[in-house]
VODOVO-426262 format. One record per residue: residue in three letters; x, y, z of N, C-alpha, C, CB in turn. Coordinates in nm, 2 decimals. Glycine has a CB too. Layout:
BEGIN
<rec><res>ALA</res><n_east>X</n_east><n_north>Y</n_north><n_up>Z</n_up><ca_east>X</ca_east><ca_north>Y</ca_north><ca_up>Z</ca_up><c_east>X</c_east><c_north>Y</c_north><c_up>Z</c_up><cb_east>X</cb_east><cb_north>Y</cb_north><cb_up>Z</cb_up></rec>
...
// end
This chain:
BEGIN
<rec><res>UNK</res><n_east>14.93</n_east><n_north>9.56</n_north><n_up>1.71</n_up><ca_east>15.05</ca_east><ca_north>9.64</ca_north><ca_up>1.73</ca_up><c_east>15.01</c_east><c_north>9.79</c_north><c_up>1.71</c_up><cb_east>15.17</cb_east><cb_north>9.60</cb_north><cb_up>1.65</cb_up></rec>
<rec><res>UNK</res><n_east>15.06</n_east><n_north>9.85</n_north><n_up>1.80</n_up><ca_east>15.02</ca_east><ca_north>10.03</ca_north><ca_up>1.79</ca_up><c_east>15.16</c_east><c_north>10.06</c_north><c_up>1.75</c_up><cb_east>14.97</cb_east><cb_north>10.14</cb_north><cb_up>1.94</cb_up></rec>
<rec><res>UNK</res><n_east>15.12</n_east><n_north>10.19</n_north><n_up>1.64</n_up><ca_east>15.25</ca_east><ca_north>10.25</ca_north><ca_up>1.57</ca_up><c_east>15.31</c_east><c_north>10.29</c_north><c_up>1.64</c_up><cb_east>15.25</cb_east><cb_north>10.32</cb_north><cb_up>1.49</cb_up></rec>
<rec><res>UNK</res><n_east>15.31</n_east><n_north>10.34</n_north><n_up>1.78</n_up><ca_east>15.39</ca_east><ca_north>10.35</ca_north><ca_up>1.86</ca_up><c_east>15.51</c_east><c_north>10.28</c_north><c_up>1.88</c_up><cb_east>15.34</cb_east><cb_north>10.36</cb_north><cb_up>1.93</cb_up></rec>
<rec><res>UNK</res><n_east>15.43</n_east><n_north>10.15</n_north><n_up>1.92</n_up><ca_east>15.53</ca_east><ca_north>10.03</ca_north><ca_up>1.94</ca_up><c_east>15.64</c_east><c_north>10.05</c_north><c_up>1.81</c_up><cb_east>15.43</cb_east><cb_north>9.86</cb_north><cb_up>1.93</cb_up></rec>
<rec><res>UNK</res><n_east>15.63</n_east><n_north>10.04</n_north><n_up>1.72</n_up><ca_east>15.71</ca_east><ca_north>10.07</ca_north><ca_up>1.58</ca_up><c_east>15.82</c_east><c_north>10.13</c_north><c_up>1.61</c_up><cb_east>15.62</cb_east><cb_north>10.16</cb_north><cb_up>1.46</cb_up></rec>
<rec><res>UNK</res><n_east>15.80</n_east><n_north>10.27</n_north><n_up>1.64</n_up><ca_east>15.87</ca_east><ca_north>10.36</ca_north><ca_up>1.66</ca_up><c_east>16.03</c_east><c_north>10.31</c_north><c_up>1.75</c_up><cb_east>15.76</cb_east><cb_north>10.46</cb_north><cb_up>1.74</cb_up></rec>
<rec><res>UNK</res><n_east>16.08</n_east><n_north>10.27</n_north><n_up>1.82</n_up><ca_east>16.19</ca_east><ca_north>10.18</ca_north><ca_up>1.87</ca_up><c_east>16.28</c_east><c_north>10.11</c_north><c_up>1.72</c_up><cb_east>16.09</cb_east><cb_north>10.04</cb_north><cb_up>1.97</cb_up></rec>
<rec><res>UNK</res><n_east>16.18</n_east><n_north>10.03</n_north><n_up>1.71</n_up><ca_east>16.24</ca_east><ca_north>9.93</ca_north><ca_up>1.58</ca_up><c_east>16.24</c_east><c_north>9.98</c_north><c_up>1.47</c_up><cb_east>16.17</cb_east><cb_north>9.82</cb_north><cb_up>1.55</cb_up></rec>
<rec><res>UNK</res><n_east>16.24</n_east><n_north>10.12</n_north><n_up>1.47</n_up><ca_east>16.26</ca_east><ca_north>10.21</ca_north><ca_up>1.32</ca_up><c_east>16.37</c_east><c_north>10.28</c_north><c_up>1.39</c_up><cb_east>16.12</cb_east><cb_north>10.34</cb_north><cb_up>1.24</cb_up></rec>
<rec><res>UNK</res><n_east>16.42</n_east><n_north>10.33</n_north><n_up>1.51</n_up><ca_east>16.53</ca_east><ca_north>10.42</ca_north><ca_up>1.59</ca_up><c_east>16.49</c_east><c_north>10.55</c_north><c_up>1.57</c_up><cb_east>16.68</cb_east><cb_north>10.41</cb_north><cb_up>1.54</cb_up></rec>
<rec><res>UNK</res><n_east>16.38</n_east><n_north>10.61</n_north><n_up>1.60</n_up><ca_east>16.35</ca_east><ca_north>10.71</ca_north><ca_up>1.60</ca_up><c_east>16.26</c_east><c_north>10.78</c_north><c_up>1.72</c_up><cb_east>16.31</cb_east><cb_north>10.71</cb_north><cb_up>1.48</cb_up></rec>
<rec><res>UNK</res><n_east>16.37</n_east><n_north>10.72</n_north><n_up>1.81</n_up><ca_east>16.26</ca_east><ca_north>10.78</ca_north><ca_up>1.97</ca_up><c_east>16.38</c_east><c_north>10.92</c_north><c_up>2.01</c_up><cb_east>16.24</cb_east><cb_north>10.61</cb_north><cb_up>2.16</cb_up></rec>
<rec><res>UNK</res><n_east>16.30</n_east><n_north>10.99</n_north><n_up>2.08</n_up><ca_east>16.19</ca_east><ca_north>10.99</ca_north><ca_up>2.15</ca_up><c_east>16.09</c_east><c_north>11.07</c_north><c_up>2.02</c_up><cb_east>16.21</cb_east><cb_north>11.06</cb_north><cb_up>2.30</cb_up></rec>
<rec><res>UNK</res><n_east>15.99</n_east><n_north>11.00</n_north><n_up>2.01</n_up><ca_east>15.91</ca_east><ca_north>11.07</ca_north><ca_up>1.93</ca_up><c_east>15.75</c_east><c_north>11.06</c_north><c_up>1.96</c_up><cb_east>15.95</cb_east><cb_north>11.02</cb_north><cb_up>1.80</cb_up></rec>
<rec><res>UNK</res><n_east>15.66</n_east><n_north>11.14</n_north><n_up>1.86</n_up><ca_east>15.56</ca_east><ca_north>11.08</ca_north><ca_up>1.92</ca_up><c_east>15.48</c_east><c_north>11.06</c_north><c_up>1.80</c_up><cb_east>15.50</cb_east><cb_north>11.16</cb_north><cb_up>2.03</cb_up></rec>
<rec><res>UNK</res><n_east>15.39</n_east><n_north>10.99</n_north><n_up>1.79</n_up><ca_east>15.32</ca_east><ca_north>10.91</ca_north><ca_up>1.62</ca_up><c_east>15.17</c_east><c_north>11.06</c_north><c_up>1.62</c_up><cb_east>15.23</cb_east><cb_north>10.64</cb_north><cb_up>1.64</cb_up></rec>
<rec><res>UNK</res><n_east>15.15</n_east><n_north>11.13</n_north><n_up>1.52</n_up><ca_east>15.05</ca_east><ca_north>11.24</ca_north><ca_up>1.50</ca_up><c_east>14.98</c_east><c_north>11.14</c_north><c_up>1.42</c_up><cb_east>15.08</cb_east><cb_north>11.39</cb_north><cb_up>1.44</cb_up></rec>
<rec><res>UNK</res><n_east>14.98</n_east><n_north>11.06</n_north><n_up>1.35</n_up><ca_east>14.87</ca_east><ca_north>11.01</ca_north><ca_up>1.20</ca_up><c_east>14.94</c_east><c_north>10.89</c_north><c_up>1.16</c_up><cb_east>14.85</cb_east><cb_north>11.13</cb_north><cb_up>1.04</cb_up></rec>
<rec><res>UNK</res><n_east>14.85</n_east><n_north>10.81</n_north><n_up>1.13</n_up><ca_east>14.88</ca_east><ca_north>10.71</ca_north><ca_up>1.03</ca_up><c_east>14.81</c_east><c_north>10.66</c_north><c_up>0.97</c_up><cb_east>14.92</cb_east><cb_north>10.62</cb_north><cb_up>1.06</cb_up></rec>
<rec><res>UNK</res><n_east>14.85</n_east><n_north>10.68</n_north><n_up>0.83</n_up><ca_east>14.79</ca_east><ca_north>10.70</ca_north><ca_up>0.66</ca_up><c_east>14.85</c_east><c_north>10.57</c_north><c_up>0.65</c_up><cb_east>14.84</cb_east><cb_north>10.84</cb_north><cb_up>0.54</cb_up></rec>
<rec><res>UNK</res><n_east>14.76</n_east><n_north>10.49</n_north><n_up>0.54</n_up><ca_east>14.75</ca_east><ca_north>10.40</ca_north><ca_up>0.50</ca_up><c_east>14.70</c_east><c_north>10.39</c_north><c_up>0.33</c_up><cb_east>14.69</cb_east><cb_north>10.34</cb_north><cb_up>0.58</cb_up></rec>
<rec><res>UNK</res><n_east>14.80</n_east><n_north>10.35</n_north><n_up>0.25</n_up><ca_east>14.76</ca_east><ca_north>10.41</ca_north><ca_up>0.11</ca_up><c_east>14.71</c_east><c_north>10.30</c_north><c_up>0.06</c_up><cb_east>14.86</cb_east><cb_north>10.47</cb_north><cb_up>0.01</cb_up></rec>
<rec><res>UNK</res><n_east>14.59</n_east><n_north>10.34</n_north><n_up>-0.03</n_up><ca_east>14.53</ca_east><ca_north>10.21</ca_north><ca_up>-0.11</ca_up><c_east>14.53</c_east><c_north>10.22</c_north><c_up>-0.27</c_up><cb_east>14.38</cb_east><cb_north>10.19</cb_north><cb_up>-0.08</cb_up></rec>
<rec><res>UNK</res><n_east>14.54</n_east><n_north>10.10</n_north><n_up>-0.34</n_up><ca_east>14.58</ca_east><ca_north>10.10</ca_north><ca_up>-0.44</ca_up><c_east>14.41</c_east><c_north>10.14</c_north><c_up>-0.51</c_up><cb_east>14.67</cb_east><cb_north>9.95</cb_north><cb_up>-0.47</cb_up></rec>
<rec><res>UNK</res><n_east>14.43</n_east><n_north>10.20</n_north><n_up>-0.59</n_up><ca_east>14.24</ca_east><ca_north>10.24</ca_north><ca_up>-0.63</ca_up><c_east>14.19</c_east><c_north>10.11</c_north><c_up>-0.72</c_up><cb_east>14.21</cb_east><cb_north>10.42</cb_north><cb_up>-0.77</cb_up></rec>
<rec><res>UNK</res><n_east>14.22</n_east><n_north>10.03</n_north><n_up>-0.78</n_up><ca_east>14.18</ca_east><ca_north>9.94</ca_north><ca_up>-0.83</ca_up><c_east>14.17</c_east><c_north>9.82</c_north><c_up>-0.76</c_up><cb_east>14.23</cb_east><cb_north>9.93</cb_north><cb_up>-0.92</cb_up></rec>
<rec><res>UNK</res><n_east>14.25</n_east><n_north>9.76</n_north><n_up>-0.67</n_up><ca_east>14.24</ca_east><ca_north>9.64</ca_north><ca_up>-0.62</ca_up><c_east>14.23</c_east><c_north>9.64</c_north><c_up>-0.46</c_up><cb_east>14.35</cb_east><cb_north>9.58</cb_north><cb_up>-0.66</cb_up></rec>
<rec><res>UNK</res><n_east>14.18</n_east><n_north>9.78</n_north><n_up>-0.42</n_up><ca_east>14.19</ca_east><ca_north>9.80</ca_north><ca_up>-0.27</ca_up><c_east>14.28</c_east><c_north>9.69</c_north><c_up>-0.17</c_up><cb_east>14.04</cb_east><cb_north>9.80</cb_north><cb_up>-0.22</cb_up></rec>
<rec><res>UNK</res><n_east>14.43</n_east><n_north>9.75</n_north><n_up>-0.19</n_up><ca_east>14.54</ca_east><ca_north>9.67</ca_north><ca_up>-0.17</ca_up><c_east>14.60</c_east><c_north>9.75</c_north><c_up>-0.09</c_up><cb_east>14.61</cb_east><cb_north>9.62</cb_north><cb_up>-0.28</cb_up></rec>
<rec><res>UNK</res><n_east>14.64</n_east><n_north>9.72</n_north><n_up>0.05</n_up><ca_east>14.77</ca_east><ca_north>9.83</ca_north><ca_up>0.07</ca_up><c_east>14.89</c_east><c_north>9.83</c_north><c_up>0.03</c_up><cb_east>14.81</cb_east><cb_north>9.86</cb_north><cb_up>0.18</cb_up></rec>
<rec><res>UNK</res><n_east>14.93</n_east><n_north>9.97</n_north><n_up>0.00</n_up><ca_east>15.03</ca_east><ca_north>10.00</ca_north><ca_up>-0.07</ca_up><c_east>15.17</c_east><c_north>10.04</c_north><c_up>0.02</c_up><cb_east>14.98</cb_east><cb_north>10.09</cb_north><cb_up>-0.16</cb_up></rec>
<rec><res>UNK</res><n_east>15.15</n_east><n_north>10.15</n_north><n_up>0.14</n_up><ca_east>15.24</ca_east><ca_north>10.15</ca_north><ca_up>0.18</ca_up><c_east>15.16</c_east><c_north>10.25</c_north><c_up>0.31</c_up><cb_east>15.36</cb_east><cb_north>10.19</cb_north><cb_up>0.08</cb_up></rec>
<rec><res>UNK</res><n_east>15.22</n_east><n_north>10.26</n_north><n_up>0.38</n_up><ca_east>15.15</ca_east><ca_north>10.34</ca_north><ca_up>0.55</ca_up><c_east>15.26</c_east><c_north>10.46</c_north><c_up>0.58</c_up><cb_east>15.16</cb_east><cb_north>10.19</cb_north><cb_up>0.74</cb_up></rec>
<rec><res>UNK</res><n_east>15.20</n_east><n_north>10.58</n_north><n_up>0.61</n_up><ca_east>15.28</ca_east><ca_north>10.66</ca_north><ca_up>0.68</ca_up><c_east>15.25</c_east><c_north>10.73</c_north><c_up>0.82</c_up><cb_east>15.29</cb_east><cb_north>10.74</cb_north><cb_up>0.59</cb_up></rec>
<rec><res>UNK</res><n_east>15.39</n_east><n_north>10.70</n_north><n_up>0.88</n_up><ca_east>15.35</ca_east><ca_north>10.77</ca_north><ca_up>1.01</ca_up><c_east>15.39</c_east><c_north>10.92</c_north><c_up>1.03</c_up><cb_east>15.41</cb_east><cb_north>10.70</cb_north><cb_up>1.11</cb_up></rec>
<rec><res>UNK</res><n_east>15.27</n_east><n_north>10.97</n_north><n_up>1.04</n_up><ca_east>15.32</ca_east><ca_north>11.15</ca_north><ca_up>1.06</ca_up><c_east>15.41</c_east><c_north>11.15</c_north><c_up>1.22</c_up><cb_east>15.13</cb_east><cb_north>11.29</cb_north><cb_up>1.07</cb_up></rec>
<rec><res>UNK</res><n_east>15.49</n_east><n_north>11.17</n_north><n_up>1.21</n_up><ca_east>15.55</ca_east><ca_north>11.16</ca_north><ca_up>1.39</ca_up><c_east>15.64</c_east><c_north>11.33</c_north><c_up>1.42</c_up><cb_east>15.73</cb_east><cb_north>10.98</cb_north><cb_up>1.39</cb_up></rec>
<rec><res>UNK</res><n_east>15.62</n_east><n_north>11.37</n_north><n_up>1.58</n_up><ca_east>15.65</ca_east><ca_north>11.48</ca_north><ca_up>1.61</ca_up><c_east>15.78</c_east><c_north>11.47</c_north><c_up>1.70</c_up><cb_east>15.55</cb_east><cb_north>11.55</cb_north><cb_up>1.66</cb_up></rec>
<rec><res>UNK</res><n_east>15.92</n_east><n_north>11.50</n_north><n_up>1.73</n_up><ca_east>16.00</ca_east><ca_north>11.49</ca_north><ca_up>1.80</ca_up><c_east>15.97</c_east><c_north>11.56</c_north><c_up>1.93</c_up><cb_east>16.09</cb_east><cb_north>11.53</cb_north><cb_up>1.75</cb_up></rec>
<rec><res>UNK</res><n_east>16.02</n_east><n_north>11.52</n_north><n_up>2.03</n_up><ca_east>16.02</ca_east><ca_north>11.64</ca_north><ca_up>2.13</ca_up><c_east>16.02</c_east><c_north>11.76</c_north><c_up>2.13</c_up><cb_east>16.11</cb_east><cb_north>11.65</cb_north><cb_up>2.19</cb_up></rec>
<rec><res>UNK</res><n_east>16.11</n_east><n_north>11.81</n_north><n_up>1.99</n_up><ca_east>16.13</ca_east><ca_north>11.96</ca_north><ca_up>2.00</ca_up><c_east>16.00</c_east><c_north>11.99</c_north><c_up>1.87</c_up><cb_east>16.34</cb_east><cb_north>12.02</cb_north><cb_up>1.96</cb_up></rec>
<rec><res>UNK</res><n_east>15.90</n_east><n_north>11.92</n_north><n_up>1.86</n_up><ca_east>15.80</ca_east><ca_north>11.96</ca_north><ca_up>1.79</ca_up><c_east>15.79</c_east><c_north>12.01</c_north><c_up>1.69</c_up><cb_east>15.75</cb_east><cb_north>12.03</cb_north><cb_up>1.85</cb_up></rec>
<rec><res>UNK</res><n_east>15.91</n_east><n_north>11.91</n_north><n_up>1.59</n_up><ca_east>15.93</ca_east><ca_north>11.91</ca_north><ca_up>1.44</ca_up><c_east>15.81</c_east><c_north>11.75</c_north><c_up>1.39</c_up><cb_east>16.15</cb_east><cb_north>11.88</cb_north><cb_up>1.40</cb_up></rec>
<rec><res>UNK</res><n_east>15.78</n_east><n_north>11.79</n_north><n_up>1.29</n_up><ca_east>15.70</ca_east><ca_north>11.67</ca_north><ca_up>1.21</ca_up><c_east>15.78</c_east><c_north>11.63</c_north><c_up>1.10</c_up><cb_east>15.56</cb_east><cb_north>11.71</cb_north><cb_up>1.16</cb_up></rec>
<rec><res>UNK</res><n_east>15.73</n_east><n_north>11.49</n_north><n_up>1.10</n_up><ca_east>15.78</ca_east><ca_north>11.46</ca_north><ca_up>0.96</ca_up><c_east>15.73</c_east><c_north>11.28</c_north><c_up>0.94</c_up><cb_east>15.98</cb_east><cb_north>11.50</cb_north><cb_up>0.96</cb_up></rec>
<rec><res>UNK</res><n_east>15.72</n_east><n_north>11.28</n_north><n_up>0.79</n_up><ca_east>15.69</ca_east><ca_north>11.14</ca_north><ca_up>0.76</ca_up><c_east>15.75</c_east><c_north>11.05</c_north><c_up>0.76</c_up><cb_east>15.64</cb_east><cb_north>11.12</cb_north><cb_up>0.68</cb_up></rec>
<rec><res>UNK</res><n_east>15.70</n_east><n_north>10.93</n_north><n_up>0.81</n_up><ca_east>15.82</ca_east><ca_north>10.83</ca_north><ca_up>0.80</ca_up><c_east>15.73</c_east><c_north>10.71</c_north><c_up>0.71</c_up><cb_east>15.88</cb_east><cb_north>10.77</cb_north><cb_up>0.97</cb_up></rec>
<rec><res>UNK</res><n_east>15.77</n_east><n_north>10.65</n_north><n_up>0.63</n_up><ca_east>15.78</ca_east><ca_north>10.55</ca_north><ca_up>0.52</ca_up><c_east>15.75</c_east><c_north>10.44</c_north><c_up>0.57</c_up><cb_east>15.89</cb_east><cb_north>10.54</cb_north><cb_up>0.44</cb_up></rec>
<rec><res>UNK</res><n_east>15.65</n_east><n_north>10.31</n_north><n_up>0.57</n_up><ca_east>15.66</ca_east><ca_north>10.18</ca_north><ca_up>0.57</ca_up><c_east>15.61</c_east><c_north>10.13</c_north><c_up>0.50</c_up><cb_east>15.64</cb_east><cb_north>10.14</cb_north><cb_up>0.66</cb_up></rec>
<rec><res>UNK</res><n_east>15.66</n_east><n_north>10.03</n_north><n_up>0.39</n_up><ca_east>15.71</ca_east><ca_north>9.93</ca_north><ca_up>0.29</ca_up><c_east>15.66</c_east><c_north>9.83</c_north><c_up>0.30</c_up><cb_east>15.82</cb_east><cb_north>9.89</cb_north><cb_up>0.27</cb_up></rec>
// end
């Protein structure tokens, strides 16, 4: 699945995905939680959280 695809099923279109970060736990190289840097149409950014 591309984080694109995501984007729908979070309700945050029209948008467009800049980055996705993926955090790791430093001791157990575990993921912890992913963020998508995403830009609107009108070419605001901002992060969005996945859990």
């Amino acid at each position: 699945m591309r984080a694109t695809d995501l984007l729908p099923l979070l309700g945050i279109l029209p948008a467009e995905v800049v980055e996705v970060v993926v955090r790791e736990l430093p001791t157990a190289k575990r993921a912890l939680d992913t963020l998508l840097r995403v830009r609107s149409p009108q070419g605001q950014e901002y992060l969005h959280l996945l859990e």
